[in-house]
Structure formats: C-alpha cells, structure tokens
C-alpha positions in Angstrom: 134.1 -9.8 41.0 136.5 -12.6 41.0 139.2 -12.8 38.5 139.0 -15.5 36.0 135.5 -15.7 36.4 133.7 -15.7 33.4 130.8 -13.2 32.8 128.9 -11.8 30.0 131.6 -9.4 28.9 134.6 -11.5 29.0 132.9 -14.5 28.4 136.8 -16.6 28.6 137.5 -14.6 32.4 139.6 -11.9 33.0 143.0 -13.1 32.6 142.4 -16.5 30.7 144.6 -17.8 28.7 143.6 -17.6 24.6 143.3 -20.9 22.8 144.5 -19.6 20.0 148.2 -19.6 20.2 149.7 -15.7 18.7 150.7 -15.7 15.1 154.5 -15.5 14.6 156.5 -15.0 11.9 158.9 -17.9 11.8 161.3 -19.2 9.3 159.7 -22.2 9.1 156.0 -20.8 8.2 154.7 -22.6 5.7 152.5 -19.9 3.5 149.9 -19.8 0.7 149.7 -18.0 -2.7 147.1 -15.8 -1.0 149.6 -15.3 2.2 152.8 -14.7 0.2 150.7 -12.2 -2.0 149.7 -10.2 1.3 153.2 -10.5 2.6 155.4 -9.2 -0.6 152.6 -6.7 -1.7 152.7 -8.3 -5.3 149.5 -9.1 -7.4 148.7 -12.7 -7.6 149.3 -12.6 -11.3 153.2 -11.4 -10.3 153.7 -14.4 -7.7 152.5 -17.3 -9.5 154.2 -16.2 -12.7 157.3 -16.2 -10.3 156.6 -19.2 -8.9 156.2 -21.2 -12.3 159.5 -20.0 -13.1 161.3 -21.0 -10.0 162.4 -17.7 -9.3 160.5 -17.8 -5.8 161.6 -21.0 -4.0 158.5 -23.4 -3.9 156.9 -26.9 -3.4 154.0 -27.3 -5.0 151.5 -30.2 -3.3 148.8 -31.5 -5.5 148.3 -28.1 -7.5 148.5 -26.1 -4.9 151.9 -24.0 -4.0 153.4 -23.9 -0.5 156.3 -21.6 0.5 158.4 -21.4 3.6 158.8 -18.0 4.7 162.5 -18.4 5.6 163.5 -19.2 1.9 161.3 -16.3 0.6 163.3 -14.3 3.0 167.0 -15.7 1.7 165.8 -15.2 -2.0 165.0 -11.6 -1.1 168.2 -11.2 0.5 169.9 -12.6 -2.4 170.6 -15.7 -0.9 168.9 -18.3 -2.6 
C-alpha cells in the first residue's frame, strides 16, 4: 500500500495533513461564556454575574460576551 493513498480506513491517506489546524491556547483567544465556563470550572451563573460587574475583563458584542484569554489570565494573576 502506498502512503498517502487514501483507502477506506484512512479515508484522508496515511500521513495527510489535517484541515483542521490544532487548537492552541493563545493569549489572544477570543472565548465564549460557554468556553470561559469550561476553562475556570465556574457555573455560568458565577461568570456572567462576574462579567456584569467587570470584575472579569470583557467586551461584550451585541449581547453576547467575548473574552480574550490572555486578560483572563492577567486578572487571575492579579494583574488586571
């Protein structure tokens, strides 16, 4: 069998390259309620009550909230 090759186990080939590009965990992620809930291990009740009061660093766009992983990361560290 040739490499790269698709067949009907590795439908992509052995050795293909994923489309999908890995999931990182950069500064500069932008993150969800939902995602910032997972990440800090907080109910969803606990974030957005945070968030309303500014205590987590925030932008909300139209009602939803956005949060850059990097800032939630200083504010833990006492640096925001």
């Amino acid at each position: 069998m040739q490499e790269g090759v698709p067949t009907a186990r590795d439908p992509a080939g052995a050795g293909a390259v994923p489309s999908q590009r890995p999931q990182r965990l950069d500064d500069d992620d932008v993150l969800t309620v939902d995602e910032l809930v997972s990440w800090l291990r907080l109910s969803e009740s606990t974030v957005l009550r945070l968030l309303s009061e500014h205590a987590i660093p925030a932008r909300k766009v139209g009602h939803q909230w956005r949060i850059r992983r990097g800032r939630v990361r200083d504010w833990l560290d006492g640096r925001e």
